[in-house]
C-alpha positions in Angstrom: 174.4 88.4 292.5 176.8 86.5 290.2 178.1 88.2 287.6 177.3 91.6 289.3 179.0 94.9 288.0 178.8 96.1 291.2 178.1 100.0 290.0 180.7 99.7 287.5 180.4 101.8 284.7 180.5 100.6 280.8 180.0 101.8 277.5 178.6 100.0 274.9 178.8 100.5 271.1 177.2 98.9 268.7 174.9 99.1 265.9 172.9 97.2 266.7 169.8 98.6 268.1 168.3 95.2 269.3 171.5 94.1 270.6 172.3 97.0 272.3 168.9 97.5 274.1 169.1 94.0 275.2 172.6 94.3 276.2 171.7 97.5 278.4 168.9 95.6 279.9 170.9 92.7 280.6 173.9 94.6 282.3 172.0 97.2 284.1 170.1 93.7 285.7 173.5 92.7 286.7 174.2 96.0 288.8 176.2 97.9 285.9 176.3 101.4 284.8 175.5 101.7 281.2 176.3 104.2 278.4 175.1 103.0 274.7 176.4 104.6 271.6 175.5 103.6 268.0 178.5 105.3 266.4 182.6 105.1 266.7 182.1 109.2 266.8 179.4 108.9 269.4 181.1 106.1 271.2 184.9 108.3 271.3 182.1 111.3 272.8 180.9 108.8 275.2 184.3 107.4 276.3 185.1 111.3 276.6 182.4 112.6 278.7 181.2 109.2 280.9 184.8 107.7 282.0 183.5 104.3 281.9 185.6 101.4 283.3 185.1 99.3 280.2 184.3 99.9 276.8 182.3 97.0 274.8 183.0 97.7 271.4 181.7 96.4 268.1 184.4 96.3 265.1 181.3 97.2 261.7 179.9 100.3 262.8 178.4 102.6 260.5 180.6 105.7 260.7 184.4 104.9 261.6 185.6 101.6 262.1 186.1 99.9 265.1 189.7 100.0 265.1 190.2 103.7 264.8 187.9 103.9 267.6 190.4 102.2 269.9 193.5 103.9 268.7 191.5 107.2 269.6 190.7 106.1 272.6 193.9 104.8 273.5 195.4 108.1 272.4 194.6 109.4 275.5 192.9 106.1 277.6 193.9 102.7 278.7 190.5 101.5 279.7 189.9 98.0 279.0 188.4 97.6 275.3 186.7 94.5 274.7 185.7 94.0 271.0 182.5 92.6 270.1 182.5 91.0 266.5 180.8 88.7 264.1 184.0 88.4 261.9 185.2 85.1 262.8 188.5 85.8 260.9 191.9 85.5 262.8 193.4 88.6 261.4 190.6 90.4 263.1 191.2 89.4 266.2 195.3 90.6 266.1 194.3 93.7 264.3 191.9 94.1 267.3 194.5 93.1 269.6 197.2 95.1 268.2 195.4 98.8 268.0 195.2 98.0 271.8 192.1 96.3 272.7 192.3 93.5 275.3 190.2 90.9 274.7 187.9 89.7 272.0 184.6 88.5 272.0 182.7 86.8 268.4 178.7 86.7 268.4 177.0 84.9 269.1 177.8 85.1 272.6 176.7 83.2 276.0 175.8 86.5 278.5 177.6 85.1 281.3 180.7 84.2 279.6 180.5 87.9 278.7 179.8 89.3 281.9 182.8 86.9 283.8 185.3 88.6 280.5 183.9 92.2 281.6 184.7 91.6 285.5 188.3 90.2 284.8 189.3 93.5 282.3 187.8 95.5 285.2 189.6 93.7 288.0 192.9 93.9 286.1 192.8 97.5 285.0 191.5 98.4 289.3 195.6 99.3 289.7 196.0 102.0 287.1 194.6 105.1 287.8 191.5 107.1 286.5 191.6 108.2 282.7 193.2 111.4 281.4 191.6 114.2 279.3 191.0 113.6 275.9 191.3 117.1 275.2 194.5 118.7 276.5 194.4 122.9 276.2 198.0 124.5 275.9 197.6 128.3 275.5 195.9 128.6 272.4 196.1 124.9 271.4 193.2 122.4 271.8 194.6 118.9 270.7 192.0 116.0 271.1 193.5 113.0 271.4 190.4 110.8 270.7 189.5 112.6 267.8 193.2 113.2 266.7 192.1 116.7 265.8 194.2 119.8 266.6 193.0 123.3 266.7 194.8 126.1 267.0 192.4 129.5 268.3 189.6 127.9 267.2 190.9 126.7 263.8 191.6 123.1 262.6 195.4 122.3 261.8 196.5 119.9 259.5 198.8 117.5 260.3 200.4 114.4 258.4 199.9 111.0 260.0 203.9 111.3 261.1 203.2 114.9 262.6 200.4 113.8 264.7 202.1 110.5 265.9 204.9 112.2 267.1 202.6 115.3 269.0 200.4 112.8 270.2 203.6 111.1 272.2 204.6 114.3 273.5 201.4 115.1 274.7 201.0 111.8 276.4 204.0 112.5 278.0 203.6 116.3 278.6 205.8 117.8 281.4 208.8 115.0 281.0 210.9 114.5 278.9 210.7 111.7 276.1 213.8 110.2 275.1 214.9 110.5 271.0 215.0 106.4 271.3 212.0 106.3 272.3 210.2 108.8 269.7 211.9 107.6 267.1 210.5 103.9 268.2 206.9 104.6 268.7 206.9 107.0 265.4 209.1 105.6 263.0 209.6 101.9 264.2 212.2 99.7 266.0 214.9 99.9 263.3 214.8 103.8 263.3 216.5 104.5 266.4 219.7 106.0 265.3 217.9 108.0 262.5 217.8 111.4 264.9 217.3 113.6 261.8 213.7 112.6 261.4 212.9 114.1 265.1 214.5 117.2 263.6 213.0 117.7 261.1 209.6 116.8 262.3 210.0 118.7 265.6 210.7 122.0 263.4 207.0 121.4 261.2 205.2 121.0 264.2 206.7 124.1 265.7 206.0 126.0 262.6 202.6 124.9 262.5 201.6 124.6 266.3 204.0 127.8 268.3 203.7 131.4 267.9 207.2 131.7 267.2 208.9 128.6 266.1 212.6 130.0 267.2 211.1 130.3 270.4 208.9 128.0 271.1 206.5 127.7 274.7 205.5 124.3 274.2 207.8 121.7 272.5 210.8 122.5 274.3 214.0 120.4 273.6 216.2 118.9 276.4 219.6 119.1 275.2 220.7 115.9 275.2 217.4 114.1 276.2 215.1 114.6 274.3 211.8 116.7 274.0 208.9 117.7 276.0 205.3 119.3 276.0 204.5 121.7 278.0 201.0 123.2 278.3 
């Protein structure tokens, strides 16, 4: 059948309730697997629990905004995002693009133009491999990376935008090492590179809040030399 999701699963979030009924009935006609959500904290749940192998996402949802529903999934995720929008403006579209989603689509829409986008995201994404965790237990850590929560035996832990950033590329990378360039890049920028006193410094506060004993610490572990690493 064209435009067949040949058992494909996707999640859709919108809200919408018309739109989304008629975009499950539409989808599941063409041979997809569908998961709705009317929320961003229902839709990061979904994305969570169901593993879909695209996300259809609108950007005005009730709750949390569509773009801190990608960077929470992509926290943890590269499943193809496709945004769903009536904001026509351009700077949508790159904010879109730039928290990580990969393409953009502006309602009204034409259903099969839709359907051909949602087989081309799944056909380029058929080479990386299945989705991690979003949740990611280290002794008596639980650190969601959708949610960009952190709980420590049960209780939360507050962290500043900076602290989670840089735990959130450890734990991406957890069990290598991640080079000082590299953390300093994704955390601080491209022009902070040589500035190794904010890892050190920032590396001690999340030991302090995060290890048993900071001096000795089980899970971010420095590599002399290197770098640091997570290990759960």
């Amino acid at each position: 059948m064209s435009g067949s999701g040949d058992g494909n699963r996707i999640l859709v979030v919108d809200d919408d309730a018309g739109l989304l009924r008629a975009l499950g009935i539409n989808l599941r006609a063409h041979g997809w697997e569908v998961t709705t959500a009317a929320t961003g904290a229902a839709g990061l749940d979904a994305a969570g629990r169901a593993h879909p192998d695209v996300i259809l996402l609108d950007l005005g949802l009730p709750d949390i905004g569509g773009l801190e529903v990608i960077e929470g999934i992509r926290g943890w995720s590269q499943v193809p995002i496709i945004v769903l929008s009536a904001r026509q403006l351009g700077d949508d579209k790159v904010d879109a693009l730039d928290a990580g989603a990969d393409d953009y689509v502006t309602k009204p829409f034409a259903m099969p133009e839709l359907l051909a986008r949602l087989r081309a995201a799944v056909r380029r994404s058929a080479l990386v491999g299945e989705p991690d965790e979003p949740v990611v237990s280290a002794g008596d850590l639980e650190i969601d990376l959708a949610r960009r929560e952190v709980r420590r035996s049960g209780e939360p832990v507050r962290l500043s935008p900076t602290e989670w950033a840089l735990l959130e590329q450890l734990v991406q990378h957890r069990g290598r090492v991640v080079g000082r360039e590299h953390l300093l890049r994704e955390v601080w920028g491209p022009t902070a590179t040589r500035e190794g006193h904010y890892l050190r410094v920032y590396v001690a506060q999340l030991r302090r809040k995060l290890e048993d004993d900071a001096a000795a610490p089980r899970h971010i572990l420095t590599s002399p030399g290197m770098g640091y690493r997570f290990e759960e």
